[in-house]
N, C-alpha and C positions, 0 to 999 in steps of 0.2 A: 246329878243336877248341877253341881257346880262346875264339873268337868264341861256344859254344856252351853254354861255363864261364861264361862271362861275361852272357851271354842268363841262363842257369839260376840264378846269384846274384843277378841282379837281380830277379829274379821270386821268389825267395825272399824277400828282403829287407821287397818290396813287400809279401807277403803276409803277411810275421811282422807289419812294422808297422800293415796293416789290421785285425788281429787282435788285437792291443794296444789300439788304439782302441776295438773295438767291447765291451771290456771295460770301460772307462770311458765315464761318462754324467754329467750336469746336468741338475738338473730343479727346477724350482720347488716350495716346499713348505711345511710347516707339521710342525712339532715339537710331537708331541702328549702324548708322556710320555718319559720319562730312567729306567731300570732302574741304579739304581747299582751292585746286586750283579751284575750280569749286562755293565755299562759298554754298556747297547745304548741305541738310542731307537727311538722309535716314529715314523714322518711318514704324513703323506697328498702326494699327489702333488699340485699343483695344476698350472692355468695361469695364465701371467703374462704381461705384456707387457716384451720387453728395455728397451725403450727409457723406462718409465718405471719400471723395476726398476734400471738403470744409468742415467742422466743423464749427459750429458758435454757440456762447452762447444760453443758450434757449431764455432767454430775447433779442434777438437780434430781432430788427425788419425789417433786410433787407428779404422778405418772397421771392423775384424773385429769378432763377438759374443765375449762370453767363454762364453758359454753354446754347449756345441758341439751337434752332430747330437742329436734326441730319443734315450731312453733305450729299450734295448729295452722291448719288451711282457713280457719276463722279469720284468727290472727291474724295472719300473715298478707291478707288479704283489707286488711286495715291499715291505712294510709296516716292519720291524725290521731296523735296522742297526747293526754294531759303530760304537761311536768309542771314542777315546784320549786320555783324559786327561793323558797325562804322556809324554815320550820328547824324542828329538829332535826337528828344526826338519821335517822329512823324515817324520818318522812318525807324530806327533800329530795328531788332528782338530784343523787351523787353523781359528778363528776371525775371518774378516779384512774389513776397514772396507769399505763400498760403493765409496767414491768414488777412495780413494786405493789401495787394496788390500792395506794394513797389516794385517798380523799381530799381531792385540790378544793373544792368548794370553804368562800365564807356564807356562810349558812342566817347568815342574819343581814349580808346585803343583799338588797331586791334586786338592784343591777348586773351583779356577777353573774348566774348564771345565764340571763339574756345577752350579755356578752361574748360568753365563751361560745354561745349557739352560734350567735354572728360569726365567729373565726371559723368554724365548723361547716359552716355553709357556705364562709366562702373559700375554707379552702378546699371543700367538695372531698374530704375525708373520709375513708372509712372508718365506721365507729362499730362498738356491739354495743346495740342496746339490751336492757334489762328491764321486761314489759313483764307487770303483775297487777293484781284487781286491787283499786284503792280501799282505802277503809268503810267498813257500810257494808247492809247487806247487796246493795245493789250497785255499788260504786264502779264507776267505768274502768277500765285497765290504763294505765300508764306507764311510762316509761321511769322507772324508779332507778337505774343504775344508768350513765355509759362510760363506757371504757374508750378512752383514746387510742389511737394508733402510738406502736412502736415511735420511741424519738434516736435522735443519733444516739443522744450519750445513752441511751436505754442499751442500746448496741453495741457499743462501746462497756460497758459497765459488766456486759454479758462474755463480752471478748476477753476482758481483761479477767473475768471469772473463771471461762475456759483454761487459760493461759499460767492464771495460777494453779489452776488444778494439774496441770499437768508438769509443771514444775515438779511437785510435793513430792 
């Protein structure tokens, strides 16, 4: 009997958490307008390639993508997403650095992050976003995470990592 509790929890478990997953998605994108009365934005889905959207020293031993499984065809197929301008560290649409994976947001001004979409759109960047189902049982999916693109000195920082590495 408990051998059969046990069988039955784990296959719950397993199931709650493939189901959680397949609610969150990553997708390469492009930020094409910012609704401030509405706090939505607008993207197109693109494709990218990880490995020159992340750069990582060769000696680097993170081997996993940050980018998980494609997005459903639901998904993917959805144009207008909420974000959050202001909250917690946990609730806010993060804004966070390519290489190092800092969180640039002040989280308690309302303007910064409709700012930073402005630069975003116009300079027709690619971004990843990070779309998952907000809080609530029926809460709509938003864009909770983006990742900026690679910058110089991100490049530069990685070159000079190489370069020490090979020194040693």
């Amino acid at each position: 009997m408990r051998l059969g509790f046990l069988v039955f929890a784990i296959l719950a478990l397993a199931l709650g958490s493939t189901q959680a997953e397949a609610a969150s998605c990553s997708s390469f994108a492009v930020i094409k307008s910012y609704d401030a009365a509405a706090k939505t934005v607008e993207i197109s889905h693109e494709k990218g390639k990880l490995g020159k959207f992340f750069p990582r020293p060769e000696g680097d031993t993170q081997s996993g993508s940050r980018i998980a499984k494609g997005c459903k065809s639901k998904v993917k197929k959805t144009t207008s997403f909420p974000v959050k301008p202001t909250g917690g560290r946990m609730t806010v649409t993060q804004v966070r650095s390519n290489f190092e994976g800092d969180m640039l947001n002040d989280t308690e001004d309302p303007a910064w992050l409709p700012a930073e979409l402005e630069k975003l759109i116009a300079s027709e960047a690619m971004v990843v976003v990070v779309i998952r189902p907000g809080m609530g049982k029926n809460a709509p999916l938003g864009i909770t995470t983006i990742y900026l693109p690679v910058t110089e000195e991100e490049l530069a920082e990685i070159q000079r990592q190489e370069e020490e590495g090979e020194d040693l």
